[in-house]
C-alpha positions as CSV (number, residue, x, y, z in Angstrom):
1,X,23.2,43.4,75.9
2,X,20.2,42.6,78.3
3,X,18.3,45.4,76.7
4,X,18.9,44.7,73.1
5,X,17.9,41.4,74.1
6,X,14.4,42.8,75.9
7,X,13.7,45.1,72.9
8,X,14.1,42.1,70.2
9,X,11.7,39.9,72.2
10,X,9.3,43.2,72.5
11,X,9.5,43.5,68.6
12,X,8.8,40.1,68.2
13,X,5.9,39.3,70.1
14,X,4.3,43.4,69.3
15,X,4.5,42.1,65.6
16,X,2.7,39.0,66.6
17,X,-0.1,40.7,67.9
18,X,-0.6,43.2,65.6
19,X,-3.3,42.7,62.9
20,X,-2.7,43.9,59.1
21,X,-5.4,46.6,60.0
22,X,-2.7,48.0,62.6
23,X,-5.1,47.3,65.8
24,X,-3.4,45.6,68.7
25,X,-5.0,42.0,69.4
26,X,-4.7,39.0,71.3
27,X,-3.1,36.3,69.5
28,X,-4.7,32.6,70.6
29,X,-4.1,29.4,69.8
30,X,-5.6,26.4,70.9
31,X,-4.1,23.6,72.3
32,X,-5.2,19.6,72.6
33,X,-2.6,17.0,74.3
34,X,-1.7,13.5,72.8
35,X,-4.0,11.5,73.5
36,X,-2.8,9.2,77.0
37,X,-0.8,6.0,75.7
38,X,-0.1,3.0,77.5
39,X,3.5,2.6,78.4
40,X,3.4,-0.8,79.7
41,X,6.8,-1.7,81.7
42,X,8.4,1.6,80.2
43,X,8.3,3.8,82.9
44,X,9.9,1.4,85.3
45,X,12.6,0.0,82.8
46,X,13.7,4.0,82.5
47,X,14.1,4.2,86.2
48,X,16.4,1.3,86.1
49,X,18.5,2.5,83.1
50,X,18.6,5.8,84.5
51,X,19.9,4.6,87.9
52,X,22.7,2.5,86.3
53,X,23.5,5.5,84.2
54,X,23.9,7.1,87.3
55,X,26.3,4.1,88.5
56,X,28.1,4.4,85.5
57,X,29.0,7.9,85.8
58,X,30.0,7.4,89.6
59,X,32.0,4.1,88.2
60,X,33.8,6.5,85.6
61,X,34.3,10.1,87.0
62,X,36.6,11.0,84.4
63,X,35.9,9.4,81.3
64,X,33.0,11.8,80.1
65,X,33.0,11.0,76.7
66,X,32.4,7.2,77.1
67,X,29.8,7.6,79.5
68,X,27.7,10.6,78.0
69,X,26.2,7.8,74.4
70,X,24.7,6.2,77.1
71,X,23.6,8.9,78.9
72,X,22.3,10.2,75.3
73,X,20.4,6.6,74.7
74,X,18.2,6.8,77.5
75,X,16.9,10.3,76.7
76,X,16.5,9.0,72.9
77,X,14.4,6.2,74.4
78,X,11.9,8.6,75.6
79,X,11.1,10.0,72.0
80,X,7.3,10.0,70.7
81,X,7.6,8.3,67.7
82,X,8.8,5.1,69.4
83,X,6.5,2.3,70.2
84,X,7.0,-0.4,73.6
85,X,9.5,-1.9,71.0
86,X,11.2,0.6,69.8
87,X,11.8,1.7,73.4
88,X,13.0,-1.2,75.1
89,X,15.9,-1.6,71.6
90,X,17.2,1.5,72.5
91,X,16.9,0.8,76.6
92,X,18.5,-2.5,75.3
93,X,21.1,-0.3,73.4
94,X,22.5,1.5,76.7
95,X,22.5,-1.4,78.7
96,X,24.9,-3.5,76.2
97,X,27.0,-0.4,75.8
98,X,27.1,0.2,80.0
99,X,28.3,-3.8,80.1
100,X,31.0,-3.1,77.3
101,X,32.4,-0.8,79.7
102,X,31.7,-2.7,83.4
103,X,33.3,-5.8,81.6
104,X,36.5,-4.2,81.6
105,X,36.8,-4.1,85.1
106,X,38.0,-8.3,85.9
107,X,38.3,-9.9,88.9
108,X,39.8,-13.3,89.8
109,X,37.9,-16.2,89.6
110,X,37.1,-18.1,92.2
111,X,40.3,-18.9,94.7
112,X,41.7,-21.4,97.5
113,X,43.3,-18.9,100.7
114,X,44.4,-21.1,103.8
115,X,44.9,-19.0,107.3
116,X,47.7,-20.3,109.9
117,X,45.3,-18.0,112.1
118,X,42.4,-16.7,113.2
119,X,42.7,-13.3,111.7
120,X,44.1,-12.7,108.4
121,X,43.8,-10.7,104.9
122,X,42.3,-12.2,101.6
123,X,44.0,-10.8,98.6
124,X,41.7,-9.5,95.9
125,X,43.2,-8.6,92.1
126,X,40.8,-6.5,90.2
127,X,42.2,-5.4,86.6
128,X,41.1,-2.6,84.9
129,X,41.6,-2.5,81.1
130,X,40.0,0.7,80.6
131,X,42.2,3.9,79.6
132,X,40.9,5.8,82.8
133,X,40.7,5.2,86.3
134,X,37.6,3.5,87.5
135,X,36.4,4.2,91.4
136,X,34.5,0.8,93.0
137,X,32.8,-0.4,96.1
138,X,33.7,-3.8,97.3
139,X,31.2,-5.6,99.4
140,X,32.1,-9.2,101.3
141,X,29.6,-11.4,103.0
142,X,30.2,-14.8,105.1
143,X,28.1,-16.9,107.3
144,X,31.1,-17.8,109.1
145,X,33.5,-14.8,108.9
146,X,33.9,-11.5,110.3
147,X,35.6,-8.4,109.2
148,X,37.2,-6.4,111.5
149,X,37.0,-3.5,109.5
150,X,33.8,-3.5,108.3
151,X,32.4,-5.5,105.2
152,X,32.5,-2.5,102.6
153,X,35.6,-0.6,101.0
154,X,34.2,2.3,99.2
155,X,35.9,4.9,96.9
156,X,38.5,2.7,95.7
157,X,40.5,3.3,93.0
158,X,41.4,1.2,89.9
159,X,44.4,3.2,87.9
160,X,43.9,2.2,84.2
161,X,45.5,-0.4,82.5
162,X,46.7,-2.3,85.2
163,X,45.7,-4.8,88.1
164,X,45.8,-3.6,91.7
165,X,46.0,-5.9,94.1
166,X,43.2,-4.9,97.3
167,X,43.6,-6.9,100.9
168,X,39.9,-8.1,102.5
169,X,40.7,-8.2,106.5
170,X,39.1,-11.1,107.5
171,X,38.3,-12.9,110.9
172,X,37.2,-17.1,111.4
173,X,35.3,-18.1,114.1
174,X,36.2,-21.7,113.9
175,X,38.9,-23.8,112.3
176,X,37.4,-25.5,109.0
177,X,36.5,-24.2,105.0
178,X,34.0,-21.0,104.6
179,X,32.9,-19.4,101.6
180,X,33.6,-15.8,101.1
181,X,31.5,-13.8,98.4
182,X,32.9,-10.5,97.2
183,X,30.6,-8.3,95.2
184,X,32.4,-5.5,93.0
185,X,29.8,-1.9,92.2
186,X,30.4,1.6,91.2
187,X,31.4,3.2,93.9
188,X,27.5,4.5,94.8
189,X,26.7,0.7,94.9
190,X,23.6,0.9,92.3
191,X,25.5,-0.8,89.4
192,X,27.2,-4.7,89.6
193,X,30.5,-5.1,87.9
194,X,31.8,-8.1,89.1
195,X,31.5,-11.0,91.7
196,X,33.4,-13.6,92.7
197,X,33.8,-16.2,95.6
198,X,36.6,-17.7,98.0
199,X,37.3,-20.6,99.8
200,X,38.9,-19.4,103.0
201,X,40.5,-22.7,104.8
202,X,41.7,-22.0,108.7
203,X,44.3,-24.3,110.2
204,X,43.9,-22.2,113.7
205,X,42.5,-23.8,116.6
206,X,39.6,-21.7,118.0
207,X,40.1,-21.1,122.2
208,X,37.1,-23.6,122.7
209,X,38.6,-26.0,120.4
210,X,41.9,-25.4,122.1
211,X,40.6,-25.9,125.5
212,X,38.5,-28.7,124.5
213,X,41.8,-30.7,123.2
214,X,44.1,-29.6,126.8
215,X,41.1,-31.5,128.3
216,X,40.9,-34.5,126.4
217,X,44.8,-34.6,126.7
218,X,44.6,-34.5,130.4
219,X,41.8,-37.1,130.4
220,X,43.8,-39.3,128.3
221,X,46.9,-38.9,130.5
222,X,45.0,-39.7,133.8
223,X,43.3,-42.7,132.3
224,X,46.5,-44.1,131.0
225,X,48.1,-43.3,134.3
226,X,45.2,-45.2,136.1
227,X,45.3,-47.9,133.5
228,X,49.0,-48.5,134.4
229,X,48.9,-48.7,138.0
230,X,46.4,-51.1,137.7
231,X,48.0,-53.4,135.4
232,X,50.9,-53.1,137.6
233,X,48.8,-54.2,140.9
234,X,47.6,-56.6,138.5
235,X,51.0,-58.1,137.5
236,X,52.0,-58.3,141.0
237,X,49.0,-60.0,142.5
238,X,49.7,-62.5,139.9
239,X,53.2,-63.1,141.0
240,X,52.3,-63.2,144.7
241,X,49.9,-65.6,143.7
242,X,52.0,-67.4,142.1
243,X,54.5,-67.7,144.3
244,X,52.7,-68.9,147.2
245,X,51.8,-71.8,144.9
246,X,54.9,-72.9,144.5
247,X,55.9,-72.8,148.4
């Protein structure tokens, strides 16, 4: 087959050079480019579709045929015969058809969690009502927390049609209220898909706090202690006094 192959393209371009005379020539053609065009914001707006085309396809894994129109949009937005306008429609095109699908993916709004203790877990619902599994990243961040085990998840997976239920290890510091923002991407973190924020109350006392409390306790009981002896001496020097008044 390769050499059928060789011997057409031989043909073809031998007839190509041949004049009606039946002398070999070179055949030549000339060549002028477009002339250069000003792309305005193009060339950057195509780097960001293509890199949430490449979230999209890390988001859904298996669900090729949703994921390819987009895919197919941003090429389409490259062609010649498009002006700035025409180009950005279709860039506007892929991105409304990339949120049609990263809408599907829902996470709770935001929530109330109370700790007995200084170390806990944060339940997280995300619900996918797509008709594939979806693969995420979840990202937490806290002024006032820590996370034991780090503050990414990656590579988690969403079965479809259903909620799964994910647990955030968390760690206070202190005792009091601290927000908790949790960012959902695909799972190579380029594309957002959801956010949301927590209210994480701890009841636990801290071992400074704890410490500080034993010592105002002990304070407390010493000056009460002190207090009482003295009223007593007190009570007594009255009656003493008292007494010798009356003799």
């Amino acid at each position: 087959r390769r050499g059928i192959g060789t011997t057409l393209l031989t043909a073809v371009i031998d007839e190509a050079t041949r004049t009606t005379g039946g002398r070999r020539t070179t055949l030549m053609r000339g060549y002028e480019s477009d002339p250069a065009a000003d792309l305005g914001g193009y060339p950057d707006d195509l780097r960001q579709a293509n890199r949430s085309f490449d979230g999209l396809r890390s988001l859904l894994p298996q669900n090729r045929e949703r994921v390819a129109p987009v895919g197919d949009l941003v090429l389409a937005s490259g062609a010649r015969d498009l002006d700035e306008s025409g180009r950005s429609a279709v860039l506007d095109a892929a991105a409304s058809a990339t949120a049609a699908l990263t809408d599907e993916i829902v996470v709770d709004p935001q929530q109330v969690v109370t700790l007995t203790s200084s170390s806990g877990q944060v339940p997280l619902n995300l619900e996918n009502r797509l008709d594939v599994p979806a693969v995420v990243r979840v990202r937490m961040s806290s002024a006032k927390l820590d996370f034991p085990e780090g503050p990414e998840m990656v590579d988690v997976v969403l079965p479809e049609a259903r909620t799964t239920m994910i647990t955030l290890p968390v760690r206070t510091r202190a005792s009091g209220a601290f927000p908790l923002d949790v960012t959902v991407t695909s799972a190579d973190g380029t594309l957002l898909v959801a956010t949301t924020e927590y209210t994480v109350r701890s009841t636990a006392i801290s071992g400074i706090g704890l410490a500080l409390s034993i010592g105002a306790g002990l304070f407390l009981a010493v000056w009460w202690a002190r207090h009482f002896r003295t009223a007593r001496r007190a009570r007594k020097l009255v009656g003493t006094e008292g007494d010798a008044l009356t003799s």
